[in-house]
N, C-alpha and C positions, 0 to 999 in steps of 0.2 A: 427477604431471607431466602427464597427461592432460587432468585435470579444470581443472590450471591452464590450459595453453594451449586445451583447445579449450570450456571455460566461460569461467573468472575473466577471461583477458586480454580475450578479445570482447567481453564485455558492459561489463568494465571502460570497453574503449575506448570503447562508445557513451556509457556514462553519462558518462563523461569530455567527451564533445564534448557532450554534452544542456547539461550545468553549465556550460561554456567559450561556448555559443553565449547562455544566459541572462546571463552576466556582461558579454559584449561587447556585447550589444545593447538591454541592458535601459535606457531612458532614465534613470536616475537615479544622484546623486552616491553615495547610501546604499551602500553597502559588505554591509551586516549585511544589508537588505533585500534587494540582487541572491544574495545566497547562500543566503537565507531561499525565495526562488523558483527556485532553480535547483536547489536540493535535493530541494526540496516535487514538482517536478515528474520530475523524475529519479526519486524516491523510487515517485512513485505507477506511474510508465512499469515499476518494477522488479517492483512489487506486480503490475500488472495482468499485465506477465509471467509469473511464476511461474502465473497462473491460466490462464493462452492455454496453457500447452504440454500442460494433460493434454489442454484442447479443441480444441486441433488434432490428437494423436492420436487422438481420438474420430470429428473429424472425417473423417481420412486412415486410418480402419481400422487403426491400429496398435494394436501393447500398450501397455496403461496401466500399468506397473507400480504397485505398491502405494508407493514412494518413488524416487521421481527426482532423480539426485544432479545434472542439469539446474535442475531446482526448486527443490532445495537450496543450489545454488551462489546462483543470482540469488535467492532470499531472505536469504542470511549479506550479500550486499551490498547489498540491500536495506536491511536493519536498518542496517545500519554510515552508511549514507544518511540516512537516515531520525533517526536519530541527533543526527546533526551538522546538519539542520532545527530537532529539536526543542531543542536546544542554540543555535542560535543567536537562532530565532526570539524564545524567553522575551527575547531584546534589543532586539526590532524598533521595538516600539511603544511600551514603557517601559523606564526601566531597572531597575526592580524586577521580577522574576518574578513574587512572590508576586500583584502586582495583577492578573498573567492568570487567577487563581482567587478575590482575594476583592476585594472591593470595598476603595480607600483609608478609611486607619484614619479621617480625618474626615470620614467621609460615616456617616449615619443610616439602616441596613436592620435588618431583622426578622432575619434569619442573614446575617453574616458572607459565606457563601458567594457568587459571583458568579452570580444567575442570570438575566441578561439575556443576548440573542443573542450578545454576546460571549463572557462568561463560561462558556456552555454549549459553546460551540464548541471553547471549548479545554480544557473536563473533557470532552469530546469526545475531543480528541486525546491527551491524557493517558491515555485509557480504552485507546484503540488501540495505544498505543507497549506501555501492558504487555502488550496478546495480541502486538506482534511482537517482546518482548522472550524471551515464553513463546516460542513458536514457534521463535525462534532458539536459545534453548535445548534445546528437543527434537528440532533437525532434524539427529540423527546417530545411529547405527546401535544404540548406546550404549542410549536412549531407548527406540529400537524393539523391541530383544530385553525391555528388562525390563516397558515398558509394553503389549506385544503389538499385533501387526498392527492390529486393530482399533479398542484402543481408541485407538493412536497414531495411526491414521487419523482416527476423531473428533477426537480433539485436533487434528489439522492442518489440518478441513475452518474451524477459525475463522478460515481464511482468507479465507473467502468475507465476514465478518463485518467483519474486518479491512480490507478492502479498500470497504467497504460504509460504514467508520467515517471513512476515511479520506477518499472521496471526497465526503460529505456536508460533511466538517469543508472540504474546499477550495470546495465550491461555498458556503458559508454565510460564508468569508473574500473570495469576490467580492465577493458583495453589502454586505458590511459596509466594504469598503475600496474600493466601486464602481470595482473596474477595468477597464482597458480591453477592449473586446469581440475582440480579439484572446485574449487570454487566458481568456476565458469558452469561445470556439469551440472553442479549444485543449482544452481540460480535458472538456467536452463530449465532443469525437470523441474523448479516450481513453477516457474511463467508456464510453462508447458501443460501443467495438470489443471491448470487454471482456465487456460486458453478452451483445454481438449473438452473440460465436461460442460462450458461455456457453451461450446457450440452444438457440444450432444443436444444440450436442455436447448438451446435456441431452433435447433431442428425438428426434436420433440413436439415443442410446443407450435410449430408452424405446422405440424404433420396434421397435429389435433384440429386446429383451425380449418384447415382444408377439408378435413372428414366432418365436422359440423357443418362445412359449409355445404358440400356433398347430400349431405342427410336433409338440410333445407330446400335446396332443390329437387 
């Protein structure tokens, strides 16, 4: 009851109004498209979440514990997000799936495979959905006792990776669907705020290290 009220319903509600604001305002009739970007965007706001809160404890001198059931919550909604993107999206552009990984059966390539900027981009996201399908599958307690502290810690850092996969695959669907610069700026200052306190806390916490280490000497 906790976890619900004071994780799942808040975050709930922002994503809820992120998705609600992309569907009312989005210029267009497409239906599958407004929810293909209202997701896409929700999705990554959730991702970059989960990465901001050990770095803001980093930042504010607090405990980092080893799993945050903060972290845990916005990434099970994350996925569930994320999800229903990559579920729709396969509808966006064609109506065959299959054409967002291989080239149409009457066209003449060397493999099958799609590997032009489109095609890569979305074995791109393909690639990502399964680390946050894995992730979502390890992020309960379950996981952590049989996989142990550490190495379920590696396994969680491909978040970093994840989020990394994620916001490439969105800037390289800008430019291939040249959208508006509103939406470019938009995406920008989230990887951006993500990146920035990222590396605060990563500097931070190297600072600390060296000043222990300092003190033992």
């Amino acid at each position: 009851m906790r976890r619900l009220t004071r994780h799942y319903l808040p975050v709930s509600i922002v994503t809820g109004l992120i998705i609600v604001v992309f569907l009312t305002t989005l210029p267009s009739e497409d239906l599958l498209w407004k929810w293909s970007m209202a997701t896409a965007y929700a999705g990554l706001a959730l991702l970059g979440f989960t990465l901001l809160v050990g770095a803001v404890n980093v930042l504010r001198s607090r405990p980092n514990p080893t799993s945050s059931d903060l972290t845990r919550d916005a990434g099970i909604l994350a996925t569930l997000v994320s999800i229903v993107h990559v579920v729709v999206g396969l509808f966006v552009h064609m109506g065959d799936p299959w054409l967002y990984f291989f080239f149409p059966a009457g066209e003449t390539h060397r493999i099958p495979l799609r590997y032009d900027a489109f095609g890569l981009t979305n074995w791109l996201g393909l690639g990502v959905t399964l680390i946050l399908v894995v992730l979502f599958a390890t992020s309960n307690d379950l996981s952590l006792r049989r996989l142990g502290t550490k190495q379920w810690k590696t396994l969680q850092r491909m978040n970093y990776f994840l989020f990394g996969g994620v916001a490439l695959h969105g800037i390289v669907y800008q430019i291939l669907e040249k959208r508006n610069v509103s939406f470019i700026v938009l995406l920008v200052i989230m990887i951006a705020i993500v990146v920035i306190l990222q590396l605060a806390g990563f500097v931070k916490r190297r600072r600390k290290i060296t000043e222990k280490q300092g003190e033992l000497l």
